[in-house]
Structures are given as C-alpha cells and as structure tokens.
N, CA, C and O atoms as a GROMACS GRO file, in nm:
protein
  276
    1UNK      N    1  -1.279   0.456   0.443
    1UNK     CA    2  -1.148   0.424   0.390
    1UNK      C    3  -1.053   0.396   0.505
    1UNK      O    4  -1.056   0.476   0.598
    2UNK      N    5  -0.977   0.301   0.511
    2UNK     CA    6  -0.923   0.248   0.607
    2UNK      C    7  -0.787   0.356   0.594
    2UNK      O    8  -0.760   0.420   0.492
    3UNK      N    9  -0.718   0.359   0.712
    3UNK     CA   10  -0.606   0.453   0.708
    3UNK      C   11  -0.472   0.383   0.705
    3UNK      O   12  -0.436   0.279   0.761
    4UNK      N   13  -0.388   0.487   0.605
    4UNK     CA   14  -0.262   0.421   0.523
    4UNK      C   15  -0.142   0.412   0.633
    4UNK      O   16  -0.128   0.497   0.720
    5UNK      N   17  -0.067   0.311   0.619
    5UNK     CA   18   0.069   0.333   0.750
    5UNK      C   19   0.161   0.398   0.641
    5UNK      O   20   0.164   0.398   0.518
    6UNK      N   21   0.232   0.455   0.741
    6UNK     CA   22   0.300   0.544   0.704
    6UNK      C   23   0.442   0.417   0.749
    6UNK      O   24   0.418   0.327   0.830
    7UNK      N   25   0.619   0.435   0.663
    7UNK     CA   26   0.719   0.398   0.635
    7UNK      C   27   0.805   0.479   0.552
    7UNK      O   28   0.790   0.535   0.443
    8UNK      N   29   0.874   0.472   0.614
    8UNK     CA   30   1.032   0.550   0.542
    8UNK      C   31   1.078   0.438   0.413
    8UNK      O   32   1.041   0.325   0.444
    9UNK      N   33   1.147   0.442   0.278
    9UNK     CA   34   1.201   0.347   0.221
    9UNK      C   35   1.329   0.461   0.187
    9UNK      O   36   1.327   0.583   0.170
   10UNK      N   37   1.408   0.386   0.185
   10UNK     CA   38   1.532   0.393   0.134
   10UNK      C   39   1.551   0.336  -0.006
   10UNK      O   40   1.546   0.212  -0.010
   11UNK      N   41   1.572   0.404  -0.131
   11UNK     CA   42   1.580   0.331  -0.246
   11UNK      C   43   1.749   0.405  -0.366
   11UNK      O   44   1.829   0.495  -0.340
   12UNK      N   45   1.745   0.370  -0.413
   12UNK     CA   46   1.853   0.448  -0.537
   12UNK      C   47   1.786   0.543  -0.595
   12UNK      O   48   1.668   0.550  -0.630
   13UNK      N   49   1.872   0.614  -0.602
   13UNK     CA   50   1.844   0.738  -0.666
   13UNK      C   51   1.772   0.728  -0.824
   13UNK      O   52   1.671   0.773  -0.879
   14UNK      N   53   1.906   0.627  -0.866
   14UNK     CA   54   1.852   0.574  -0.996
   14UNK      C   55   1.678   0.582  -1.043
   14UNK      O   56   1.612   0.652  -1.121
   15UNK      N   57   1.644   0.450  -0.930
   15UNK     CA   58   1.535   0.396  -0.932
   15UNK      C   59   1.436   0.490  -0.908
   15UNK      O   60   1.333   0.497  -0.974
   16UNK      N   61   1.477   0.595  -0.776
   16UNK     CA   62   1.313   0.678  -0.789
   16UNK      C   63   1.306   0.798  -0.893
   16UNK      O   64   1.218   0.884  -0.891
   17UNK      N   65   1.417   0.791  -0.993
   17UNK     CA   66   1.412   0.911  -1.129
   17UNK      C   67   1.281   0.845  -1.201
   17UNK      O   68   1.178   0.899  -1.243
   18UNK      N   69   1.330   0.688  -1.198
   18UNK     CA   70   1.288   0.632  -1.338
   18UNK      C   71   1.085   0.637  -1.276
   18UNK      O   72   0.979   0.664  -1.332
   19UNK      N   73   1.114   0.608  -1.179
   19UNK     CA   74   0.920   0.592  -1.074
   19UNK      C   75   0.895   0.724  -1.095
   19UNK      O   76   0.801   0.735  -1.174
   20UNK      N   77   0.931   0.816  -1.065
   20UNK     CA   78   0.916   0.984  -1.048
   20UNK      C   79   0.890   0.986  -1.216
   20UNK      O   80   0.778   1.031  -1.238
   21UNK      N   81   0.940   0.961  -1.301
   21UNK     CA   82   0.906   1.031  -1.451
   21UNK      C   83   0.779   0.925  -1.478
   21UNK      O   84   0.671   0.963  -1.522
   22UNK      N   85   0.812   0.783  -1.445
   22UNK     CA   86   0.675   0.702  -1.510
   22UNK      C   87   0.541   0.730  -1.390
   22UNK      O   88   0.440   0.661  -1.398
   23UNK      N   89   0.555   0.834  -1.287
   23UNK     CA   90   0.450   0.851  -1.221
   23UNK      C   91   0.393   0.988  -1.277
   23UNK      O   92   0.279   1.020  -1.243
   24UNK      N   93   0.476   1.081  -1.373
   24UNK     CA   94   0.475   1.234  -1.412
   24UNK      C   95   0.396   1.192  -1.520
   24UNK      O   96   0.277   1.224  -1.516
   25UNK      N   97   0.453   1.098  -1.657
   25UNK     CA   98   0.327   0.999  -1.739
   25UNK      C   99   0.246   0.974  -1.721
   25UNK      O  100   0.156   1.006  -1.798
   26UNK      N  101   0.217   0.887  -1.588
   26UNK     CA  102   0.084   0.833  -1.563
   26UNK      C  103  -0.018   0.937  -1.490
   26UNK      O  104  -0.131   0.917  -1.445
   27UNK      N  105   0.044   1.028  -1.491
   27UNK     CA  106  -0.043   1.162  -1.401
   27UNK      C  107  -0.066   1.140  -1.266
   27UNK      O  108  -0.161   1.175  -1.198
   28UNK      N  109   0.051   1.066  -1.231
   28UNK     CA  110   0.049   1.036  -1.037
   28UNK      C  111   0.145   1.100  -0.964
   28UNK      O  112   0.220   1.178  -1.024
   29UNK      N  113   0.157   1.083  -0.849
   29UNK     CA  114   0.233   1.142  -0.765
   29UNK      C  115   0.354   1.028  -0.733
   29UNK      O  116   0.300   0.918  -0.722
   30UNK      N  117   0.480   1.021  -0.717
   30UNK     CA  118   0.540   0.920  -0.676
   30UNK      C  119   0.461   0.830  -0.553
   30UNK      O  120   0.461   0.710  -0.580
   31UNK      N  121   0.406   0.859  -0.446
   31UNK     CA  122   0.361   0.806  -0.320
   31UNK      C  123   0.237   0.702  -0.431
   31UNK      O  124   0.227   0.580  -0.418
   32UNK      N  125   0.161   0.778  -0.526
   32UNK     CA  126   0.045   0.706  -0.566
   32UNK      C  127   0.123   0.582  -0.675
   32UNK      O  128   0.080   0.467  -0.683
   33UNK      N  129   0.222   0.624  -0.738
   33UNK     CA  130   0.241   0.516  -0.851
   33UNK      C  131   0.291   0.399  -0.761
   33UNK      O  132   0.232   0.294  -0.784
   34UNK      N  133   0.394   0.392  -0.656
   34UNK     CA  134   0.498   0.317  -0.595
   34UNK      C  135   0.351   0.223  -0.556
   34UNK      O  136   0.340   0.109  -0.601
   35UNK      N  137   0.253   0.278  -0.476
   35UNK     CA  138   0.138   0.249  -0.444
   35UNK      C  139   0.078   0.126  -0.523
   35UNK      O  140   0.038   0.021  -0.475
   36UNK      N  141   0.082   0.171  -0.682
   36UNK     CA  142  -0.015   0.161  -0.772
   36UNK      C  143   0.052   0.014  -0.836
   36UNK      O  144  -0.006  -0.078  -0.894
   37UNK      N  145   0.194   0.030  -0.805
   37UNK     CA  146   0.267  -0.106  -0.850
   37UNK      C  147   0.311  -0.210  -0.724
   37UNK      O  148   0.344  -0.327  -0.737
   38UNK      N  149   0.306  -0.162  -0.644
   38UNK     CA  150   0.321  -0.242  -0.571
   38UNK      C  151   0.192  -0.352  -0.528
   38UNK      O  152   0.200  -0.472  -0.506
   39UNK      N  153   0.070  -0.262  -0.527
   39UNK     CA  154  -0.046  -0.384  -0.540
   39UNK      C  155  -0.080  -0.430  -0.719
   39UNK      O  156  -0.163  -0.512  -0.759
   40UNK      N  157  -0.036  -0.390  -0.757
   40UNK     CA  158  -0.030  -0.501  -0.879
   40UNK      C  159   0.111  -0.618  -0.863
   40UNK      O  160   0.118  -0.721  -0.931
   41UNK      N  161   0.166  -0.597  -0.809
   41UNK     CA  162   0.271  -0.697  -0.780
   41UNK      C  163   0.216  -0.801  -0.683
   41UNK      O  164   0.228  -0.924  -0.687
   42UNK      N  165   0.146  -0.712  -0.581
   42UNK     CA  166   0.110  -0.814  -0.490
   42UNK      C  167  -0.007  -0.917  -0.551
   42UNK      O  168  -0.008  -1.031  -0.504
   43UNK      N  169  -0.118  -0.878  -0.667
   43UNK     CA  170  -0.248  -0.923  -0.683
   43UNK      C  171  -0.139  -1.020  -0.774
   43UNK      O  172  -0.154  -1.134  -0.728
   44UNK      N  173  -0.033  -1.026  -0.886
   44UNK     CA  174  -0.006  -1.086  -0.977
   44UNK      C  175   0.085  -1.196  -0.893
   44UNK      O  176   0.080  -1.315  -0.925
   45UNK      N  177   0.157  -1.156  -0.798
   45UNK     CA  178   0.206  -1.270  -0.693
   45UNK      C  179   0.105  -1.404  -0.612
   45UNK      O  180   0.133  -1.513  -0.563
   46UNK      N  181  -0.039  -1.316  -0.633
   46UNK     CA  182  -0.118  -1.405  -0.580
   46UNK      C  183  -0.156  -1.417  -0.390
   46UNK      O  184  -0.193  -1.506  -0.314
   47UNK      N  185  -0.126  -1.296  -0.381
   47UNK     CA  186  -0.123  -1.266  -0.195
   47UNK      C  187  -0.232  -1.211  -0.168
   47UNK      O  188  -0.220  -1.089  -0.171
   48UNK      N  189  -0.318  -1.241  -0.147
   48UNK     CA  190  -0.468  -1.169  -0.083
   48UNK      C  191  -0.434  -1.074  -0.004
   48UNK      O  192  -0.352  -1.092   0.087
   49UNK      N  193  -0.493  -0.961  -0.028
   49UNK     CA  194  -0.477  -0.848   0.039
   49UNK      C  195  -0.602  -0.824   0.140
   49UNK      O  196  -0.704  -0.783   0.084
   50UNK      N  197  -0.608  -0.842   0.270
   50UNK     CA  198  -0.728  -0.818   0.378
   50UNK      C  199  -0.753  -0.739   0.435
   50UNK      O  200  -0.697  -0.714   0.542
   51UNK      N  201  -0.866  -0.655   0.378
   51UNK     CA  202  -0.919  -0.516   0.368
   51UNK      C  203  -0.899  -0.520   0.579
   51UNK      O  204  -0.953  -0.601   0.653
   52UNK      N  205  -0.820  -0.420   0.616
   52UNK     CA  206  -0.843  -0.381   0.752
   52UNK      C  207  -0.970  -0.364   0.776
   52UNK      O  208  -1.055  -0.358   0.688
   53UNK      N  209  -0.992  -0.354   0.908
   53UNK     CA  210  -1.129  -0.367   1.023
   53UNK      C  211  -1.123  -0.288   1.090
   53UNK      O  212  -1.008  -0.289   1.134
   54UNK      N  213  -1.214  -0.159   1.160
   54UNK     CA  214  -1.154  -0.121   1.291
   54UNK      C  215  -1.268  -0.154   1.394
   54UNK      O  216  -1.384  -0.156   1.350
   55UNK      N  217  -1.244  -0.181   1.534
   55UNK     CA  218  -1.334  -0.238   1.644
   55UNK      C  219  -1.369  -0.107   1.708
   55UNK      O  220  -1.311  -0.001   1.686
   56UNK      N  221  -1.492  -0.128   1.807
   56UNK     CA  222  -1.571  -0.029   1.925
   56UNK      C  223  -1.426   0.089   1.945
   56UNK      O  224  -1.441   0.211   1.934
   57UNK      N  225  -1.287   0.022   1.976
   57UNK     CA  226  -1.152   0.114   2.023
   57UNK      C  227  -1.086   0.151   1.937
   57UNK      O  228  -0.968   0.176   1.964
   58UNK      N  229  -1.139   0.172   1.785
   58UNK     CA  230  -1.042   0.202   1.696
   58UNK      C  231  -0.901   0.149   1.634
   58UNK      O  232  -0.819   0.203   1.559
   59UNK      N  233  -0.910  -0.003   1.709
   59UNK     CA  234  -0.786  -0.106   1.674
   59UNK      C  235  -0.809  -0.152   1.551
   59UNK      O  236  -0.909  -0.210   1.510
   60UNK      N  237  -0.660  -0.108   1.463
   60UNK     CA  238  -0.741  -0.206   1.334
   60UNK      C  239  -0.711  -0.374   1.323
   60UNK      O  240  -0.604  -0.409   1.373
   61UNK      N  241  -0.767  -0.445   1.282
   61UNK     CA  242  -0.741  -0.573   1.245
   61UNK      C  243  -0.795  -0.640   1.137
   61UNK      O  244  -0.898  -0.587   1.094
   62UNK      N  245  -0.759  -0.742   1.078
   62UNK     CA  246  -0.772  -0.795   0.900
   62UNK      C  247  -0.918  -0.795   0.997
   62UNK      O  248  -0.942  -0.764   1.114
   63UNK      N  249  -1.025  -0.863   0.848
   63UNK     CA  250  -1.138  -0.912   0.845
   63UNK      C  251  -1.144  -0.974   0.901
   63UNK      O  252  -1.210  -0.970   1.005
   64UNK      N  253  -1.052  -1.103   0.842
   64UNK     CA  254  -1.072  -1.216   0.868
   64UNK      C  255  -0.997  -1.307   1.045
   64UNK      O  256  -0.974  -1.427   1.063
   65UNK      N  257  -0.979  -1.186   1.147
   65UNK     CA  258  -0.933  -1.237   1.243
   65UNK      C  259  -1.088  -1.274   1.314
   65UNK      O  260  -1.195  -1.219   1.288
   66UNK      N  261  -1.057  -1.406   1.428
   66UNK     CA  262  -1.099  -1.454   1.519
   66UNK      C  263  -1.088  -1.346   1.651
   66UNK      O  264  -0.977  -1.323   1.699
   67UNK      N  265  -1.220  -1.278   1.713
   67UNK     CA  266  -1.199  -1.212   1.853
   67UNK      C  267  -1.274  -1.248   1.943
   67UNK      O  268  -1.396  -1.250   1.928
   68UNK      N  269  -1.220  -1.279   2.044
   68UNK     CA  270  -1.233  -1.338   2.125
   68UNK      C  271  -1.296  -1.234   2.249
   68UNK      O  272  -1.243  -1.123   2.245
   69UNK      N  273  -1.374  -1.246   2.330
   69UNK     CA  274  -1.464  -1.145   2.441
   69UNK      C  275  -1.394  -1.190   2.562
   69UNK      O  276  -1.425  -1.143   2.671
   0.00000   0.00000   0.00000
C-alpha cells in the first residue's frame, strides 16, 4: 500500500458538520469519507489517478514516469 501525504485543510465549520454526520451514516471516519468523495469526484471528473511507485531509495514516483540511469 503506497503511503498517504499528509495536508492541513482549512474548511467551514458548516461544511465539516454536514461531512462529519454523512461520514457517522456511512460508518466512516471524517479523514475516510472526505477521502471517499473526493476520489469519486476525481474518477467522475475523468482524471486518472497514478498508482505511486517506490524505487531501490524509497522515492516515490507515478508509474508511468520515464527514469533515466
């Protein structure tokens, strides 16, 4: 399993009640639902998502990069 980056968001209060109760519904954690919609946003936007790589040094990089020796 490739490892998650970590980011601060800043959002409304509003907004993380309404994520926080529809994540308490869906039996998730806020970190997992925000998660859980945001790659459905991304798959329904149509943005290929490229499973990270890690090399011999533990660098990660998409799949699909070119490396050069």
């Amino acid at each position: 399993m490739s490892e998650k980056k970590k980011f601060l968001l800043r959002i409304d209060a509003g907004v993380y009640n309404a994520l926080e109760k529809w994540a308490a519904d869906d039996l998730r954690s806020i970190n997992a639902q925000m998660e859980f919609l945001l790659n459905q946003a991304v798959k329904r936007a149509g943005r290929p998502v490229r499973p990270s790589v890690r090399d011999d040094d533990d660098t990660p990089h998409t799949a699909d990069e070119n490396f050069l020796d």
